[in-house]
Structures are given as structure tokens and as C-alpha cells.
C-alpha positions, 0 to 999 in steps of 0.5 A: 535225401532232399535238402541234405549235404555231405560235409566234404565233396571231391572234384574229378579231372572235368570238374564235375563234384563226386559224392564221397561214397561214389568215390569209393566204389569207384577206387575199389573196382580200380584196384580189382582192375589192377589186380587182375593184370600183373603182367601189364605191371611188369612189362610198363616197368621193363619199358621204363628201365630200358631207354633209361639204361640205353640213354647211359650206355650212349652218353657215356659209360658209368665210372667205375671204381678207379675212377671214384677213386681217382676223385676222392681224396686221398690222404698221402697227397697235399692239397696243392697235389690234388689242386694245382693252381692254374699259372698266368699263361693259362688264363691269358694269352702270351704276348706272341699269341692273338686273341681273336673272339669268335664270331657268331653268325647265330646273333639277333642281327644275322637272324632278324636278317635271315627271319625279317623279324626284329632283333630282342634284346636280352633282359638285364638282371639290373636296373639300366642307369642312364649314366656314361663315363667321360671320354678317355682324351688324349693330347692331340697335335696335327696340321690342318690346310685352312682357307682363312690361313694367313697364304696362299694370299692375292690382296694388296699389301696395305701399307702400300695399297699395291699388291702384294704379289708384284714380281712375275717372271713366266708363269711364277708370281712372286713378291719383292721383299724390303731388302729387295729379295723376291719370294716366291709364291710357290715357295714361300706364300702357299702353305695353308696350314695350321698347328693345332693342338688339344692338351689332354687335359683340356676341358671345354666344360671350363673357362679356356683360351685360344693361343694363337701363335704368330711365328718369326723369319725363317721358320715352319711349323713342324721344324721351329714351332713344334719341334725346337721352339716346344710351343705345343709342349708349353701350353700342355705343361702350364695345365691352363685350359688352353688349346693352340692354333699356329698359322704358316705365315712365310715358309723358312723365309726372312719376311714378316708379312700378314697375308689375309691377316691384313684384311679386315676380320682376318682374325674373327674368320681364321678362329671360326673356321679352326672352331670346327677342326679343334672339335674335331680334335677334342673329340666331341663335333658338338663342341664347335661353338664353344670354340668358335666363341672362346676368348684369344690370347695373340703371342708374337714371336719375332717377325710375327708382330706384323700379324699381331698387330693387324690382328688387333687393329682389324682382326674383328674379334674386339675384346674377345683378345683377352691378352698380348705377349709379345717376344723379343717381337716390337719391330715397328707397328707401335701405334697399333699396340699402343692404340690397342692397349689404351683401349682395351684396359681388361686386357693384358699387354706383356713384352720381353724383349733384349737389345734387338728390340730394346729401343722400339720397346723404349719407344712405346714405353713412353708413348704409354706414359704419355697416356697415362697407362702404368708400367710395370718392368718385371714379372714377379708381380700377378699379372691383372687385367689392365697390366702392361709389363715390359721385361728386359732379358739379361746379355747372354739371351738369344733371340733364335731360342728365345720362345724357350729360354728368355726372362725364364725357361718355357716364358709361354708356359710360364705367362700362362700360369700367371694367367690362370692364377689370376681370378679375374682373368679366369673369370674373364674367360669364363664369360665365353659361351659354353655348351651344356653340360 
């Protein structure tokens, strides 16, 4: 009928729109068709049924009735029958036993090896949050061989302008000490090495300090400085942010000689080449600079005044040596102390002596007062910038075991503290270069 439309249309599988009458004619020669062929039916039926009941004979039988029974609970047994918990060795490994995770060969790398093609990444089923956790530090204390090390040194010694190395004998070079006694060079001046250390507390993030440690006569570095005077265990005990650095100056002998920390910038050189080995032992190699730039405490035990003191006059590091303590350490050098203590009136000066040295302290006190400086005589006050403290230590207090037991036990420790407690010198460290956080 021209211009009339059905009210419903059907679409067949090609698309193509089947009256509704059509469409029934077409469903009733279909069931005509399928009428007429029952046998057809059951044997597409059969064909069916057969994969599917050979697919459970090869997977494996069907349970049976003991075994549903064997599943189904049963009323005489308790939970913990029919549940037993499974015990610790069952979910861990025994404390003689290795747990080795298997090793796939079948990963993204081995098969973009064998296919060329790049490795896929599998998709996470939560938002990845550019976020990681700090570092786990652990303290860290070793030896490393620096070229800025106060020996091997070839220079002239500077008080005589002769070279320091002025007796020979064959091939040997040695030097002939005040007493008139020769120190070999590969005896006694060809140690290179450094005690480092790196609390584990420490944060380059913070305000911090380099120690350096000049040690006395007669000592090494593993032996006296580590092991008996504790020096490494002090500075981590205070929990100042503070990190050591301990040059072999002459090895278990009487002589308190600088080697290159005679030479002008001795000190500057010595701390910059440490930058990089104390990173190294922070763990993060991006951290040089912060080191190289941090601010230094000297400590002086004993003979290590002469190093002390010819790092302050000629070291290069001008007022990045934020304080001094010297320990039962004023043997001579005094003009230079004194020179750098009137000088340098943001820093601290601190000397705790006993009767060996008593006489040269005295000697300093006075040329102080002469120059105006204040002077205080114990260290129950704070310690400031400008503070210049002597302490004389009670009888009984030796020098040998003067690094751990002098006007109180652990003084490194203990000057430290009083350090950090004090704002301003904190602040003062802070104004050293830091990286970004």
C-alpha cells in the first residue's frame, strides 16, 4: 500500500528491515523444517554430551559419596578438628632453611631479548604517588688514604725554613726530631690516612659541623683515636649533627709535626678532598658540596696543637672555623691562638688543661687581657660566639686518658652539646650552603 507504514519493523542479521508478516511465514517454514528432522536433534544432542563427559573423565574423576562426605560437616568433630590452624614453620622458613625466590626466565626483560620488542609494564590498580621513603643510615666509620693528609710530606718545615726531611742514610729519608732522635719517613711520616665518620643520625638537611680531630705523640688512628680515646663514639653520642674527619699525623711517635698542614691552605685543601668521601659515606654522592662548604670545629689533643694552630693562621678556611677546643693541648704556638681568637670574635675558644700545660695557659690568659678579650674559668655557663673558656682540670686527671675523662667524662662530647645548645652558634652553622631538599 502506497504511503503506509507498519507500526513495528524487525531488522534480520544483514541489516535489511522484514515486514512483520514476512516474518511470520518465514518462522512457520522453519519449524516445518525442523519437524521433519528429529533424528538430526538427537544426534547434535549426543555430539554435545560426549566431549563433555570425556573432558571429566580426563580431568579427573567425579567425587564420589565419601568424598562429599568427607567435606561436609560433621557434627561429632569441633572446629579446630575440621580447621586445624596452620603453625609458624608452615608459613616461614626455619632459621636453617634458605629461601631462594624462583627465578623466571619468562619476564618482560628476557622476552624483549628473545622478541626485540620493548618490555610492558603492568598497570597498577592505583594512582602511582611520586613519593619515596628516606634512606635507612646507618653510622658509618672507615679509613680513607687522602692526598691532602698532613704525610707523606717533602716541604721545608717552616719555623726553620729547612726541609723537613733532613737526615739520610742510603736510600731512607728521615727526619731528626727536637730531641735529637731520627723519624723515619716510611716509619713514621707515610700514612695517608683519614678517620672518617658519619653518625647515624646525622642530617646534611640540618645545620651541621665538621670535626676535625688533630691528635698527640704516640698514637694511631685505629689503636688511640678510635678504639681507646672513643672520639667517633663521642660525637655520635652528643646527637650534634656533626661528622669527623681524623688525619694520621706522625704514626706512634713523640713529634708533633704539621706536615702539609704547614702549607698555606692546607686545611681548605684537606676538608674539600674529605667532601667527597664523607658523601660517599652518607650515602647520597650528591651531597659533596654541602660538605665541602659546611663550617669546622678544630679539636686538639696533646701535640695536635701544632696542626691546630697552623691551620688557624694559614689553613684558608677563614671564618668557616667556627670554634677551637683544645685538650691539655697549649704547648707553644700562642701568638697564633691569640691572633686567631682576637680576630674571630663569632667563634668559640675553649682550653682545658692540667698542670702540664698550666703555665702556657697562664701565659695566654694574660695576653688576652691585655687585649681586652674576657675570660671565663669554667663551663657551667652557655657557651656563645665570642666565648673564650679555660678550665683548669682537679689532680688526679691524666693526660694519657685525657680525650675521655678531663673536667668531665666524654669532654668532646660534652662541648658538643653545649655547642648545639646554643642558638646562635646553630644558627651560625646554618649559614653554610645546603642542597635542595
Amino acid at each position: 500500500m502506497v504511503g503506509a507504514s507498519p507500526k513495528f519493523q524487525t531488522s534480520d542479521r544483514l541489516g535489511q528491515v522484514t515486514p512483520p508478516g514476512a516474518m511470520s511465514h518465514a518462522r512457520a517454514q522453519a519449524a516445518q523444517h525442523y519437524r521433519a528432522r528429529p533424528r538430526l536433534r538427537r544426534i547434535a544432542l549426543l555430539a554435545a554430551l560426549v566431549p563433555l563427559s570425556l573432558a571429566l573423565v580426563q580431568c579427573g574423576k567425579a567425587p564420589n559419596a565419601g568424598m562429599l562426605a568427607a567435606n561436609s560437616q560433621d557434627s561429632a568433630a569441633s572446629f579446630e578438628d575440621r580447621f586445624p590452624a596452620t603453625s609458624f614453620n608452615d608459613r616461614f622458613t626455619g632459621t636453617n632453611e634458605d629461601f631462594v625466590p624462583r627465578q623466571s626466565s619468562d619476564t618482560p626483560r628476557s622476552r624483549s631479548a628473545q622478541t626485540g620488542l620493548a618490555p610492558y609494564r603492568v598497570a597498577s590498580l592505583s594512582p602511582t604517588v611520586p613519593f619515596q621513603l628516606p634512606p635507612i643510615r646507618e653510622e658509618q666509620t672507615t679509613l680513607v688514604s687522602l692526598k691532602s693528609s698532613a704525610f707523606p710530606y717533602l716541604g721545608n718545615n717552616p719555623r726553620t725554613d729547612e726541609p723537613f726531611l733532613n737526615v739520610s742514610k742510603g736510600d731512607r729519608r728521615g727526619h731528626r726530631g727536637l730531641g735529637g732522635k731520627v723519624f723515619w719517613q716510611d716509619e713514621t711520616y707515610n700514612d695517608n690516612r683519614v678517620l672518617m665518620h658519619v653518625p647515624e643520625n646525622f642530617d646534611i638537611r640540618k645545620p651541621g659541623v665538621i670535626v676535625v680531630f688533630f691528635h698527640g705523640n704516640g698514637a694511631t688512628l685505629e689503636r688511640d683515636v678510635r678504639d681507646r680515646q672513643l672520639v667517633p663514639q663521642q660525637i655520635s653520642e652528643s646527637g650534634v649533627n656533626a661528622v669527623l674527619l681524623a688525619p694520621q699525623l706522625a704514626v706512634d711517635a713523640a713529634d708533633s709535626s704539621a706536615g702539609k698542614f704547614w702549607q698555606p691552605g692546607g686545611l681548605k685543601r684537606f676538608v674539600a678532598e674529605s667532601a667527597e668521601h664523607l658523601a660517599g659515606l652518607y650515602g647520597d654522592r650528591g651531597t659533596a658540596r654541602a660538605f665541602a662548604n659546611m663550617p669546622v670545629v678544630i679539636v686538639g689533643y696533646s701535640g695536635g696543637f701544632m696542626p691546630a694552630a697552623w691551620s688557624l693562621e694559614v689553613g684558608g678556611l677563614g671564618n668557616r672555623v667556627r670554634g677551637v677546643f683544645l685538650l691539655d693541648a697549649v704547648y707553644g704556638e700562642l701568638d697564633k691562638f691569640a691572633s686567631w681568637i682576637v680576630n674571630n670574635r663569632s667563634g668559640f675558644f675553649v682550653s682545658s688543661y692540667t698542670h702540664y700545660t698550666k703555665r702556657h695557659d697562664d701565659e695566654l690568659i694574660k695576653i688576652l687581657k691585655e687585649k681586652g678579650i674576657a675570660i671565663s674559668e669554667d663551663m657551667d655557663g652557655p657557651l656563645r660566639p665570642g666565648s673564650v673558656v679555660f678550665v683548669e682540670t682537679q689532680e688526679g686527671v691524666t693526660h694519657r686518658d685525657y680525650v675521655t675523662h678531663a673536667w668531665t667524662e666524654n669532654p668532646v662530647k660534652e662541648l658538643l652539646v653545649k655547642m648545639a645548645a646554643t642558638p646562635a652558634l646553630t644558627r651560625m652553622a646554618a649559614s653554610a650552603p645546603s642542597p635542595a631538599k
